[in-house]
Backbone as a printed PyTorch tensor [residue, N CA C, xyz], in Angstrom:
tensor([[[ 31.4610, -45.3310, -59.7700],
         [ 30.1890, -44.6940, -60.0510],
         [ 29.7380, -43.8290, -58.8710]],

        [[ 29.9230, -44.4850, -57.2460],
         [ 29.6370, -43.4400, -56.6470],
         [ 30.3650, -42.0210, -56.3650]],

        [[ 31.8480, -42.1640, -56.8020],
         [ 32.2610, -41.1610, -56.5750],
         [ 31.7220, -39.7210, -57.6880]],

        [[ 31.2320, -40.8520, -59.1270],
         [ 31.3940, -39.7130, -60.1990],
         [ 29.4730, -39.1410, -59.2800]],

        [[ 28.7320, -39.5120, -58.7580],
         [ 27.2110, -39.4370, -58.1780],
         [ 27.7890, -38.1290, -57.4290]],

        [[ 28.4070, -38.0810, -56.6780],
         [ 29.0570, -37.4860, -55.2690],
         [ 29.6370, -35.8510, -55.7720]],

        [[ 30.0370, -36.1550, -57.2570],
         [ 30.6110, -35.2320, -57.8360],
         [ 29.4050, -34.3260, -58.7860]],

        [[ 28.5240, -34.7920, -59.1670],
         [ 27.2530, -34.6600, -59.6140],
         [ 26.4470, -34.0400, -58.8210]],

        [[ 26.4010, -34.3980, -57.4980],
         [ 25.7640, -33.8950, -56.2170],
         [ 25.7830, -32.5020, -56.1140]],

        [[ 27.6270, -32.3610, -55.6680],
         [ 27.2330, -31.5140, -55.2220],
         [ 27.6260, -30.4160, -56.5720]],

        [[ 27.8240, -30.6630, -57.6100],
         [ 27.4080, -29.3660, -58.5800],
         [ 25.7320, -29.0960, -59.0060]],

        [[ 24.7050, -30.0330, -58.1770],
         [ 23.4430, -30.1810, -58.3940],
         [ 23.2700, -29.2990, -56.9160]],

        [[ 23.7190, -29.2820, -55.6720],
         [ 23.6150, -28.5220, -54.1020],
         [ 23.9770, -27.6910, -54.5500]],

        [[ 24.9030, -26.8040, -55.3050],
         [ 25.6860, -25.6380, -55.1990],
         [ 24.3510, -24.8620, -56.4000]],

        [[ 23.9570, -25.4910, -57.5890],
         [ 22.6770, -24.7440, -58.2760],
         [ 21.3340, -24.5130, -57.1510]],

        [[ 21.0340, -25.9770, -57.0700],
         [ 19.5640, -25.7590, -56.3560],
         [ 19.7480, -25.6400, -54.7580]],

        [[ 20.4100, -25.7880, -54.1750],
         [ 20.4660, -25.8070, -52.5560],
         [ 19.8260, -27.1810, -52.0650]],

        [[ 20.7300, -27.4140, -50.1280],
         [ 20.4100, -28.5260, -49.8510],
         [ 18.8260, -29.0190, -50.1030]],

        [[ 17.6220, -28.0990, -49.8140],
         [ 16.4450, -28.5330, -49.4760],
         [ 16.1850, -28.7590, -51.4110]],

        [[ 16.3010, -28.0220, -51.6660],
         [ 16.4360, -27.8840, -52.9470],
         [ 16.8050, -29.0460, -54.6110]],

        [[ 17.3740, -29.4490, -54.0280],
         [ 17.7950, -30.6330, -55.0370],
         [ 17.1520, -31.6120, -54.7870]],

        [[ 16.9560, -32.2330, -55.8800],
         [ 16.0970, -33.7480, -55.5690],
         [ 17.2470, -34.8680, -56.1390]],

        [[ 16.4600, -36.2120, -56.3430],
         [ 17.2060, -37.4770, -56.6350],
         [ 17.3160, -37.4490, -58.7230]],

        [[ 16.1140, -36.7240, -58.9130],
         [ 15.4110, -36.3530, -60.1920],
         [ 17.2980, -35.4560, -60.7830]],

        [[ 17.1100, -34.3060, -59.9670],
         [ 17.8900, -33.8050, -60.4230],
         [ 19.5630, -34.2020, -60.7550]],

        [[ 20.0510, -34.8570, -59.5660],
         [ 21.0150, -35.8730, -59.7590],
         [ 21.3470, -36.9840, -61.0610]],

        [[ 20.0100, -37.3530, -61.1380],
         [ 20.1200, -38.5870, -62.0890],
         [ 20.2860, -37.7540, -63.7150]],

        [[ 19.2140, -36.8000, -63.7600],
         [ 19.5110, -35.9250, -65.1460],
         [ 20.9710, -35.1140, -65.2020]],

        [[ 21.2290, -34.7290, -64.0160],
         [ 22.2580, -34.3790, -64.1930],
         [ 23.5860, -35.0960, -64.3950]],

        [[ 23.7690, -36.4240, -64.2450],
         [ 24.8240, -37.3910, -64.5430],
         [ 23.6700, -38.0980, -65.7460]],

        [[ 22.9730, -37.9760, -66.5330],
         [ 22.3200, -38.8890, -67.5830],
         [ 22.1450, -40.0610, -67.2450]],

        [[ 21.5600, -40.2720, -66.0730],
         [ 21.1780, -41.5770, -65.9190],
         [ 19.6500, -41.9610, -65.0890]],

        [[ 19.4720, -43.0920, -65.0090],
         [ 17.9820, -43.0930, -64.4290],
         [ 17.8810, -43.1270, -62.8040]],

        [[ 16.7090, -42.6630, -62.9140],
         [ 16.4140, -42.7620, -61.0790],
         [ 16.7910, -44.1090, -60.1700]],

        [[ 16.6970, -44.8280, -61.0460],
         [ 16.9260, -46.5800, -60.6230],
         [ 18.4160, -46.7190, -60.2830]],

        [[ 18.5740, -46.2230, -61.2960],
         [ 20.8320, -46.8470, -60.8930],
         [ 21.0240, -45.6800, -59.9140]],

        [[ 20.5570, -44.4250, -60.1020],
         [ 20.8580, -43.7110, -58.8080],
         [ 20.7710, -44.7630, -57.0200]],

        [[ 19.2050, -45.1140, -57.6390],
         [ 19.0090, -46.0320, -55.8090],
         [ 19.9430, -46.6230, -55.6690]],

        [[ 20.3030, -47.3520, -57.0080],
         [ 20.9520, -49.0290, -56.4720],
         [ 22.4200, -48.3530, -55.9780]],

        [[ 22.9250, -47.2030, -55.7890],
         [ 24.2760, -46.7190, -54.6710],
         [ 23.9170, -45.5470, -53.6460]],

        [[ 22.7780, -45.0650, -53.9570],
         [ 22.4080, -44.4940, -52.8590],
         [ 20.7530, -44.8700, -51.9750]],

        [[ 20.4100, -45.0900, -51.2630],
         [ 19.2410, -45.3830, -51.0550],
         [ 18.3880, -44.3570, -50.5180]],

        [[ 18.7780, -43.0670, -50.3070],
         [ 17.4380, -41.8070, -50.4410],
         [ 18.6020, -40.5730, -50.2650]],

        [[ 17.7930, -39.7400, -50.5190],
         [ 18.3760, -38.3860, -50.1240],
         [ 19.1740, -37.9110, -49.7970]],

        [[ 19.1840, -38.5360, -48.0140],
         [ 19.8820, -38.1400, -47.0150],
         [ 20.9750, -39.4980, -47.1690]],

        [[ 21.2400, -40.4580, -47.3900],
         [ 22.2520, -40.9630, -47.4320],
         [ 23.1970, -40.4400, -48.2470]],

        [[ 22.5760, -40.3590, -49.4230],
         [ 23.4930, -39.3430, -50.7690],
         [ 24.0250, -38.0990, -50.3370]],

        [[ 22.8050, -37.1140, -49.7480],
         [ 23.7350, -36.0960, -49.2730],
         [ 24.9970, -36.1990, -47.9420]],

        [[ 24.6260, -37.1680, -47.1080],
         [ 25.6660, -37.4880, -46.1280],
         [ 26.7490, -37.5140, -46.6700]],

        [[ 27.0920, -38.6330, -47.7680],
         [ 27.9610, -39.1570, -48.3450],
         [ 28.7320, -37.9180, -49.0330]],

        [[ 27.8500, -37.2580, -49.9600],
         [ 28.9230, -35.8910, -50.2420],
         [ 29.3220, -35.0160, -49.4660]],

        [[ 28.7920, -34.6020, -48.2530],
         [ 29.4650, -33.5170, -47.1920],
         [ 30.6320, -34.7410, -46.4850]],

        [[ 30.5160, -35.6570, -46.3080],
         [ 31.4490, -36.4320, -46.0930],
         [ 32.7200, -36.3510, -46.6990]],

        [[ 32.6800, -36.6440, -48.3180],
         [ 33.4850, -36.7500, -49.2740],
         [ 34.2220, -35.4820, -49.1520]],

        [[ 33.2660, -34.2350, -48.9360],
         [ 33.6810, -33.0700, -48.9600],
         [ 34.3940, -32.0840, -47.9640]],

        [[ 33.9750, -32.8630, -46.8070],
         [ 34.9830, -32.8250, -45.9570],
         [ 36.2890, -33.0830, -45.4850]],

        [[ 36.2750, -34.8460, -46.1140],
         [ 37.6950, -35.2890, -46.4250],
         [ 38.5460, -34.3180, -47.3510]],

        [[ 38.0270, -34.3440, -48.6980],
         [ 38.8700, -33.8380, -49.5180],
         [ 39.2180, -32.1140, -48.7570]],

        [[ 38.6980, -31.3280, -48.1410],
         [ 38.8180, -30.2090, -47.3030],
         [ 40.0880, -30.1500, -46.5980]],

        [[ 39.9490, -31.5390, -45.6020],
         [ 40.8020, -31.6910, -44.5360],
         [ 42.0580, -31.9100, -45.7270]],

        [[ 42.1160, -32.9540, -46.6330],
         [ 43.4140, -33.2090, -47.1170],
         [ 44.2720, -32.1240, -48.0180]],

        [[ 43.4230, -31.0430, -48.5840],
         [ 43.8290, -30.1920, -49.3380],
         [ 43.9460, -29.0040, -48.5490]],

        [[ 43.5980, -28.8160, -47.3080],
         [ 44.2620, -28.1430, -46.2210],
         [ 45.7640, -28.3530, -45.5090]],

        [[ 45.7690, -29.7940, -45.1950],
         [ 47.1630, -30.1600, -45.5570],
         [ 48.3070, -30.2180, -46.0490]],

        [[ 48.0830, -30.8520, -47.4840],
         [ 48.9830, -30.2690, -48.7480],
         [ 49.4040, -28.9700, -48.7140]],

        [[ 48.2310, -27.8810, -48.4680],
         [ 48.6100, -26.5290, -48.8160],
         [ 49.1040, -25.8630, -47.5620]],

        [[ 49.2880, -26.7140, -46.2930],
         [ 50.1840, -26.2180, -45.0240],
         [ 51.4690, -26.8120, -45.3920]],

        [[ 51.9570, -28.1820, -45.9220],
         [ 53.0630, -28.4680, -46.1020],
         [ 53.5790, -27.8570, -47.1810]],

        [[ 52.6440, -27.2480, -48.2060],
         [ 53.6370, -26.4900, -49.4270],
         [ 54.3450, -25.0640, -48.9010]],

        [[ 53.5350, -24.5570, -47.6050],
         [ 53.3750, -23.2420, -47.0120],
         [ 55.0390, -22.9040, -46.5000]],

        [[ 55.8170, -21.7060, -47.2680],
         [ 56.8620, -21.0170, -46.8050],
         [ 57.0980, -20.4470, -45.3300]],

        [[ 56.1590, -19.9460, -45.0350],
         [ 55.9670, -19.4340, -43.6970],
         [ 54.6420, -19.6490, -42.8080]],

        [[ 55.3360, -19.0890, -41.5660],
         [ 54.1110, -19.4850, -40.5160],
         [ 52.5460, -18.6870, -41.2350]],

        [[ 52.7220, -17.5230, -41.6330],
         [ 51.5830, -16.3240, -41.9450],
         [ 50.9610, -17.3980, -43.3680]],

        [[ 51.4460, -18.1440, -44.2820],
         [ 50.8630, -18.8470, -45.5380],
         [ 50.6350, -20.3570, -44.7100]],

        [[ 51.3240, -20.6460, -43.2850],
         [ 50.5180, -22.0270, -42.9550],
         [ 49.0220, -21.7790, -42.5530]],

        [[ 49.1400, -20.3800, -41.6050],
         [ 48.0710, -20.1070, -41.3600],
         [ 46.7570, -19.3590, -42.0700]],

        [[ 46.7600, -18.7640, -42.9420],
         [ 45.9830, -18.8400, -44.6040],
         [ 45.5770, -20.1630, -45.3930]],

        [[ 46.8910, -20.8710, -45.1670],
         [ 46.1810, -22.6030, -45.8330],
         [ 45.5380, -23.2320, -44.2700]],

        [[ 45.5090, -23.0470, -43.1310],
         [ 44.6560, -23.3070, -42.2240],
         [ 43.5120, -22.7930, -42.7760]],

        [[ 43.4880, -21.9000, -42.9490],
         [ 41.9380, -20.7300, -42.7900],
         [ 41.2570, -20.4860, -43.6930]],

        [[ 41.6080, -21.1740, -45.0170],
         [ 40.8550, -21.4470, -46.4330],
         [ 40.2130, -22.3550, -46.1830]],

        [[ 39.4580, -22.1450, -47.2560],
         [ 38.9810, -23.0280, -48.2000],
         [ 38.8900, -23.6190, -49.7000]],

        [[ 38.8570, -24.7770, -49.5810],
         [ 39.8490, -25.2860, -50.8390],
         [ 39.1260, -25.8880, -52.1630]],

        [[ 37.8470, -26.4610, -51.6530],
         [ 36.7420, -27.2240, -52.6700],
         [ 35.7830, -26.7100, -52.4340]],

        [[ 35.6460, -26.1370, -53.6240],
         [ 34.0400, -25.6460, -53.8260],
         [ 34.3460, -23.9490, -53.2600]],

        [[ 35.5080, -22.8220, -53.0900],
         [ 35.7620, -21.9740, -52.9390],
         [ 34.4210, -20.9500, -52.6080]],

        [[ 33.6110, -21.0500, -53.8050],
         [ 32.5650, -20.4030, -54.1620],
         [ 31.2350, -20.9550, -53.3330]],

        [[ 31.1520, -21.7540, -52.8180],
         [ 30.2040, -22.2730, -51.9150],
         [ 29.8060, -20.9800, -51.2180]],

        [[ 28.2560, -21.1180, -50.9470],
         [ 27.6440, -20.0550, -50.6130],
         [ 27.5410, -19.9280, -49.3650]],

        [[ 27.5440, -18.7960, -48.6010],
         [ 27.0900, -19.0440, -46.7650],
         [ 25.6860, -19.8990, -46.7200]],

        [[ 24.8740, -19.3970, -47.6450],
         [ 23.5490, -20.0830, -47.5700],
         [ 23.5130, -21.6320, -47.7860]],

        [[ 23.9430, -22.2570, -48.2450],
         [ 24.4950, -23.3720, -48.1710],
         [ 25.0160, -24.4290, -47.0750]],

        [[ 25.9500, -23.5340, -46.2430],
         [ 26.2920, -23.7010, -45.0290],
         [ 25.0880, -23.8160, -44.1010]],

        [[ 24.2640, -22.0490, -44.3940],
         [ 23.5090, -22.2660, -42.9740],
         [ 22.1280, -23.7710, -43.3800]],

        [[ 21.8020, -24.3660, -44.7450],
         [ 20.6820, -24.6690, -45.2380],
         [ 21.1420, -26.0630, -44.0890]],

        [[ 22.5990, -26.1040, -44.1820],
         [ 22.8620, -27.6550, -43.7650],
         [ 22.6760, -27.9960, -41.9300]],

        [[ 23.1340, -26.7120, -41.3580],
         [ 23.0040, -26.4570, -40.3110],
         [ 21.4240, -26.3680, -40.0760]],

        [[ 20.4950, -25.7110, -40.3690],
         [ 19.2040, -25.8590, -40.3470],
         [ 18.2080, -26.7090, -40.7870]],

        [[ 18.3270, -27.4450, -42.1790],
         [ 17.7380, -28.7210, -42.2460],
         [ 17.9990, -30.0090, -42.1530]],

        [[ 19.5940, -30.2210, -42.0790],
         [ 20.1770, -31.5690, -41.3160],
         [ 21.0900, -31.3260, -40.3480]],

        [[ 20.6210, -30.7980, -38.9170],
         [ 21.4640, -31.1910, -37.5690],
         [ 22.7250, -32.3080, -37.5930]],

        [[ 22.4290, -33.3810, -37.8500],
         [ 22.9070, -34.7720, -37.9490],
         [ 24.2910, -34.3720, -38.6720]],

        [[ 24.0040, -33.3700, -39.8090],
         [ 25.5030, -33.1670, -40.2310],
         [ 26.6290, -32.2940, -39.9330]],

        [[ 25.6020, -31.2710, -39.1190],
         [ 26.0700, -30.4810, -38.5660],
         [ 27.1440, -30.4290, -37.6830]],

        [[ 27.3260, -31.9850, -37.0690],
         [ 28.1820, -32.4350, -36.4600],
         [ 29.5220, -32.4940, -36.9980]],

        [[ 29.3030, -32.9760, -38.6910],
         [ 30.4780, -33.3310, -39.6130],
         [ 31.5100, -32.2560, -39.9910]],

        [[ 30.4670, -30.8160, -39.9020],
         [ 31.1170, -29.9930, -40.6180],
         [ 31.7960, -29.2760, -39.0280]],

        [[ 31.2790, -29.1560, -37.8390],
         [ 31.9350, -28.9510, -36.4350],
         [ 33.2410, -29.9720, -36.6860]],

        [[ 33.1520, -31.1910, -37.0150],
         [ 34.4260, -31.4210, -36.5800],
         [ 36.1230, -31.3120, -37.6200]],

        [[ 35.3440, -30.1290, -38.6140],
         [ 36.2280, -29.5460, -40.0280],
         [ 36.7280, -28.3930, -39.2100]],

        [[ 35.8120, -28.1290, -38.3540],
         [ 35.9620, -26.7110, -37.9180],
         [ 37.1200, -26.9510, -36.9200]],

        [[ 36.8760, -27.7590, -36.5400],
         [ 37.7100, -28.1290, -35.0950],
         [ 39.5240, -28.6990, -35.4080]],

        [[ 39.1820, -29.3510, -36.9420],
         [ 40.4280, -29.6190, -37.8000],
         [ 41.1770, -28.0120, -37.8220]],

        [[ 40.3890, -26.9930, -38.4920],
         [ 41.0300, -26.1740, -39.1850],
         [ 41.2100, -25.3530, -38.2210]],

        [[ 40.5560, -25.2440, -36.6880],
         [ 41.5620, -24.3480, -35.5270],
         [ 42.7050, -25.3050, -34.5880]],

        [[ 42.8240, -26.0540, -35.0460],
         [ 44.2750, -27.2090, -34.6370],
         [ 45.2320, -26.7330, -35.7400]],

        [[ 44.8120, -26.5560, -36.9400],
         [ 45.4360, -26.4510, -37.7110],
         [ 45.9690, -24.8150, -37.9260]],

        [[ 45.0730, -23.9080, -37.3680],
         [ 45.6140, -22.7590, -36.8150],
         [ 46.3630, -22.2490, -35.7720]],

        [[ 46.0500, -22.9630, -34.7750],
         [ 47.0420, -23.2120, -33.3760],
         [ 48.5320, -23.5870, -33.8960]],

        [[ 48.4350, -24.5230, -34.2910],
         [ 49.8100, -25.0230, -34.6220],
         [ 50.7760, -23.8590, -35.4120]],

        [[ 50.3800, -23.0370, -36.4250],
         [ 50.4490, -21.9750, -37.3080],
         [ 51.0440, -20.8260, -36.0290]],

        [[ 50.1180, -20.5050, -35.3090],
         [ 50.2400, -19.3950, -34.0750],
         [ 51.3330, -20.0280, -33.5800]],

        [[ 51.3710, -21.1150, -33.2170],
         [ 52.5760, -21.5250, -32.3300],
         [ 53.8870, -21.1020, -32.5630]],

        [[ 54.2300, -21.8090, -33.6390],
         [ 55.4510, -21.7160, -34.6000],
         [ 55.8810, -20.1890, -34.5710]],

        [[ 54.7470, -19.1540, -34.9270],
         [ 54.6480, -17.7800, -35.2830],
         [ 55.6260, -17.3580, -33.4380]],

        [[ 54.7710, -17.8510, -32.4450],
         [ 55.5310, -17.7140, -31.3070],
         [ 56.7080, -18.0790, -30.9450]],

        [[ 57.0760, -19.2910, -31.3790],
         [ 58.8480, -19.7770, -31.3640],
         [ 59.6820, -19.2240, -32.1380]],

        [[ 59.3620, -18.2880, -32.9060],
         [ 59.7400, -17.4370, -34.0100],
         [ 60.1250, -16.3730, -33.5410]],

        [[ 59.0620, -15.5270, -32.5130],
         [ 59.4120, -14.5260, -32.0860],
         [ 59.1250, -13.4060, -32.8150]],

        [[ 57.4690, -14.2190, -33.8700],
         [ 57.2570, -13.0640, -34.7040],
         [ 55.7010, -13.1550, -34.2120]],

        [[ 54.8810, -12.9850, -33.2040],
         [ 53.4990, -12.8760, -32.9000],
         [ 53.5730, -11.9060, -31.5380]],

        [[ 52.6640, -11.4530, -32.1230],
         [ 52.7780, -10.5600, -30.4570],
         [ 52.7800, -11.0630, -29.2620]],

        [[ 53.6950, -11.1410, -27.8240],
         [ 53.6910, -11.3060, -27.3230],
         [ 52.7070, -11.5840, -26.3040]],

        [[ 52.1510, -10.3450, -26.0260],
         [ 50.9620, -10.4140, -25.4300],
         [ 49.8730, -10.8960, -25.7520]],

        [[ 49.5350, -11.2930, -26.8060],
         [ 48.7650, -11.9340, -27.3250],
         [ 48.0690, -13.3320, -26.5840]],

        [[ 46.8530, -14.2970, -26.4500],
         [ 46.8250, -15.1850, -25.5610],
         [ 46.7350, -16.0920, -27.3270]],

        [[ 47.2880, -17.3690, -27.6190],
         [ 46.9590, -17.8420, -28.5840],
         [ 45.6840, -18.2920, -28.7790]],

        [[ 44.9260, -18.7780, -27.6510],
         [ 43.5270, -18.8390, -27.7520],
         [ 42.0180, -17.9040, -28.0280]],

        [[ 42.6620, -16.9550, -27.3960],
         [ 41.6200, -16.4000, -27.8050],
         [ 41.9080, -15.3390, -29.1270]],

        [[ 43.0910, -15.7060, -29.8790],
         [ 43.4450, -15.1590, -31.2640],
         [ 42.6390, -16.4080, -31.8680]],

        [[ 42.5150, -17.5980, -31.6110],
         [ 41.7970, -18.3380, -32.3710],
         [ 40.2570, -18.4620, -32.3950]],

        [[ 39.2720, -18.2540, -30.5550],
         [ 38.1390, -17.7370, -30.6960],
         [ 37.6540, -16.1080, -31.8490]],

        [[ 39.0210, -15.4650, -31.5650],
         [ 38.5050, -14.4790, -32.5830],
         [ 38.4250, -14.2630, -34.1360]],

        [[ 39.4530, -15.2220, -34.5070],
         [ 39.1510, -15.6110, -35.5960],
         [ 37.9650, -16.1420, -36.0640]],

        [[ 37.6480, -17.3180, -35.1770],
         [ 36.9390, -17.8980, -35.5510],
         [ 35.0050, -17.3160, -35.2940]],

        [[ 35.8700, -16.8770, -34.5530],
         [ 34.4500, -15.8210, -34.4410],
         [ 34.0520, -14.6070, -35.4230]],

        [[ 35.0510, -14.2720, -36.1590],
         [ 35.0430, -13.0920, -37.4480],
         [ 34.1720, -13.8900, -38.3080]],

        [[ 34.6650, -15.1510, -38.8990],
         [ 34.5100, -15.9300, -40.3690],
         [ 32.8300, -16.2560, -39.7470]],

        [[ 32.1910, -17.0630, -38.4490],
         [ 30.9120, -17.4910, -38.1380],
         [ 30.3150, -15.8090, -37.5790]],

        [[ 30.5770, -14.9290, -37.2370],
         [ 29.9640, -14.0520, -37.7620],
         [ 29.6990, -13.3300, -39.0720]],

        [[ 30.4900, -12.7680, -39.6980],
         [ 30.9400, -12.3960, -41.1120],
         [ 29.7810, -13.3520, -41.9970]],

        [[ 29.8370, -14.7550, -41.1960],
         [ 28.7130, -16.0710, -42.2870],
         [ 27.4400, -15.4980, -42.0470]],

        [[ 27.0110, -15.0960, -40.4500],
         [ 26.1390, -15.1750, -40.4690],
         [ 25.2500, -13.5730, -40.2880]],

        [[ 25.9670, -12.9590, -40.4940],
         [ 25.7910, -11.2080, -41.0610],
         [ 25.4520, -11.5490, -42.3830]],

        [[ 26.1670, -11.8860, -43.1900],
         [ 26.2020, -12.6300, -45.2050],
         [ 24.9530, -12.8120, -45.2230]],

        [[ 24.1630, -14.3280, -44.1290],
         [ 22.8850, -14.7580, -44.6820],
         [ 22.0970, -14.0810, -44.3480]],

        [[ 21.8250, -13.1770, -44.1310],
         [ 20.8240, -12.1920, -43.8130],
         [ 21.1150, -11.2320, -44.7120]],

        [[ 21.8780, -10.7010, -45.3990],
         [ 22.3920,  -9.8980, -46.5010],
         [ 21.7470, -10.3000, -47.9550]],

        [[ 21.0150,  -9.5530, -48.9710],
         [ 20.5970,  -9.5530, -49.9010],
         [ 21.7620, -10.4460, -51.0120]],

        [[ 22.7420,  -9.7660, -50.6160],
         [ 23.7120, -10.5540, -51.3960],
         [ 24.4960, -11.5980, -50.7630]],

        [[ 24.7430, -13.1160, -52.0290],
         [ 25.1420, -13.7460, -51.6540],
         [ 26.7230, -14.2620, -51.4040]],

        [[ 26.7380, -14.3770, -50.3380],
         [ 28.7470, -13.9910, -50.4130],
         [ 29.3940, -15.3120, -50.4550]],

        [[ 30.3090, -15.5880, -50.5530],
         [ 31.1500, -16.7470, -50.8830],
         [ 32.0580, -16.9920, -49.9580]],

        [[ 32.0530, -18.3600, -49.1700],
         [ 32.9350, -18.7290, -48.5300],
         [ 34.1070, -18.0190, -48.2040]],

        [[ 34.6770, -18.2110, -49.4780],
         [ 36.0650, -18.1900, -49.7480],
         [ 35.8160, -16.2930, -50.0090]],

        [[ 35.2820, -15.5700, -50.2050],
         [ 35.1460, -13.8870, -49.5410],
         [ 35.3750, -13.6170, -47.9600]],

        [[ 34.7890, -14.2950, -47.1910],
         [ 34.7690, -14.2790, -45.8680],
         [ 36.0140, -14.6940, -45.3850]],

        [[ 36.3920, -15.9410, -45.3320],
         [ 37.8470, -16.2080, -45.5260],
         [ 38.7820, -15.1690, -45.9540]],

        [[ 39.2800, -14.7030, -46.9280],
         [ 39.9110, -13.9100, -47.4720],
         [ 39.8870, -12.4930, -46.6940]],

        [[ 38.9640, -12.1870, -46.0030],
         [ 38.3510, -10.8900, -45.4500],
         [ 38.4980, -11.3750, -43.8350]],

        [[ 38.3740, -12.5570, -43.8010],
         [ 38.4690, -12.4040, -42.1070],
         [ 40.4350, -12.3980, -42.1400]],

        [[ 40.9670, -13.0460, -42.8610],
         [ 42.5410, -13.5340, -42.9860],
         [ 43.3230, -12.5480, -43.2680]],

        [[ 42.8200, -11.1430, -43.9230],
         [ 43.5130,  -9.8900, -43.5430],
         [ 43.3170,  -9.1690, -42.3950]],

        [[ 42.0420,  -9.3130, -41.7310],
         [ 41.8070,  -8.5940, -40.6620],
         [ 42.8420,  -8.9920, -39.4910]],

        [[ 42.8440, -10.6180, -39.1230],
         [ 43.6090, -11.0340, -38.2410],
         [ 44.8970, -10.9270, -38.5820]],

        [[ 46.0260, -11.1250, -39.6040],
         [ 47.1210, -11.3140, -40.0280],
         [ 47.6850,  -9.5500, -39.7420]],

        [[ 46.8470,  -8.8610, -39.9500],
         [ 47.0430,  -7.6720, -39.5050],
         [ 47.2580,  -6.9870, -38.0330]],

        [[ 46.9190,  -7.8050, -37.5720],
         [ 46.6510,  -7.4890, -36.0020],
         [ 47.4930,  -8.1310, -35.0150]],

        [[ 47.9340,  -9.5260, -35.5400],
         [ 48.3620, -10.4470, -34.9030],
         [ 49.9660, -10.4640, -34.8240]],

        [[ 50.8920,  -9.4590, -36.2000],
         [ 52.1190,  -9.7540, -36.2940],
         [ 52.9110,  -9.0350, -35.3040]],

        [[ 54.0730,  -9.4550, -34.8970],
         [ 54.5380,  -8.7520, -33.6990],
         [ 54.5320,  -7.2080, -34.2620]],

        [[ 54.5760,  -6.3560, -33.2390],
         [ 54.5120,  -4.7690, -33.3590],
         [ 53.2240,  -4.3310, -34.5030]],

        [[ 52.2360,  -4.9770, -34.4340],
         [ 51.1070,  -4.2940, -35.0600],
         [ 50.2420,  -4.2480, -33.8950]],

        [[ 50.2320,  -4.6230, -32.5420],
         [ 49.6460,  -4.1080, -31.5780],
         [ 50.1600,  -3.6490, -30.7140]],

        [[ 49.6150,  -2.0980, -30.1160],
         [ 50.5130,  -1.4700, -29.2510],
         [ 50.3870,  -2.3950, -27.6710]],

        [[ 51.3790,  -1.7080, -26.7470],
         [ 50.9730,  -2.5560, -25.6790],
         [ 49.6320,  -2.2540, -25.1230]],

        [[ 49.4270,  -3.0110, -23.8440],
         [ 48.2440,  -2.4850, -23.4100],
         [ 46.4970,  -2.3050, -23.9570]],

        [[ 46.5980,  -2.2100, -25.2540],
         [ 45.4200,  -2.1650, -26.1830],
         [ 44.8760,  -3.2360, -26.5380]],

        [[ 43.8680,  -3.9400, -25.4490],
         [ 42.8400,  -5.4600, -25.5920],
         [ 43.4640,  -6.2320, -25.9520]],

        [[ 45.5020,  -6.0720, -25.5780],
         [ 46.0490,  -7.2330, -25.4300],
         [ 45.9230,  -7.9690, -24.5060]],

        [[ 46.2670,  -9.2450, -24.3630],
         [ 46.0280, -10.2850, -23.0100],
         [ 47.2870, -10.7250, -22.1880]],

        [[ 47.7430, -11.1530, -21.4980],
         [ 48.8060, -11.4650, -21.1230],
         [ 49.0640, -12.8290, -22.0110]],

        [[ 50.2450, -13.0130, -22.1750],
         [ 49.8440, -14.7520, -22.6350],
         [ 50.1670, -15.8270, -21.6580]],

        [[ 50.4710, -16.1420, -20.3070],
         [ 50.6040, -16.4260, -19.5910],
         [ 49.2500, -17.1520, -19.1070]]])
């Protein structure tokens, strides 16, 4: 029951937003009463914990899967740099969680921190390969990445229109894949040593 709640959740977060949804809405939305809702969740914020939780796991594991199905280094690092549940998840969403629960903010930092390990490793390989640019420093190919997608998010929420995760993704993952393969940067040009 709590998982089918969890699943209810968050197609109830993704309509109304974090601040947005109530316990009301949950319970109508799985047909059931406010009461059996308590008796597995006991307010709000436990319920919502529990689904960015859930939703994180399932993130991390279907990031996985889709690095071990991955042919090459360039598709490990795309299944690094997706996103896998809930594709369509809104930036606003993101920032609602970051701004009205801190506390979780922590949860979703340490997805983040999964999915540039999980890019490093990707770069690496790309380097034992002998297919990444040399000059390149692998780190700060990963601050810049990661700095495209949390800018790109946070250009979006200030934007009339609402953009989708998985847009930003897709848009930051050509920009870098482009830049990064050996001989798509000349020498000398805001390359780094990698040393």
């Amino acid at each position: 029951m709590r998982d089918r709640i969890i699943g209810s959740t968050m197609d109830v977060i993704e309509r109304f937003g974090m601040k947005g949804f109530t316990m009301d809405d949950v319970a109508r939305e799985m047909g059931i009463s406010k009461k059996t809702l308590y008796k597995h969740f006991k307010s709000k914020v436990e319920l919502l914990e529990s689904t960015v939780n859930v939703w994180l796991e399932s993130e991390k594991s279907l990031t996985l899967q889709a690095m071990e199905q991955a042919s090459s280094w360039t598709d490990r690092l795309k299944a690094a740099m997706d996103i896998y549940s809930h594709r369509q998840m809104s930036i606003r969403l993101l920032k609602e969680v970051n701004h009205l629960y801190p506390f979780l903010s922590g949860m979703v930092n340490d997805l983040s921190a999964f999915k540039i390990e999980q890019q490093r490793q990707a770069l690496l390989e790309a380097r034992a390969a002998s297919e990444l640019n040399e000059q390149l420093d692998i780190e700060i190919v990963l601050l810049i990445m990661d700095g495209i997608v949390m800018n790109l998010a946070q250009e979006a929420s200030r934007h009339t229109r609402d953009f989708s995760v998985s847009s930003l993704v897709e848009t930051a993952q050509c920009l870098v894949l482009n830049g990064i393969k050996k001989d798509h940067c000349p020498p000398g040009n805001g390359t780094v040593n990698a040393g």
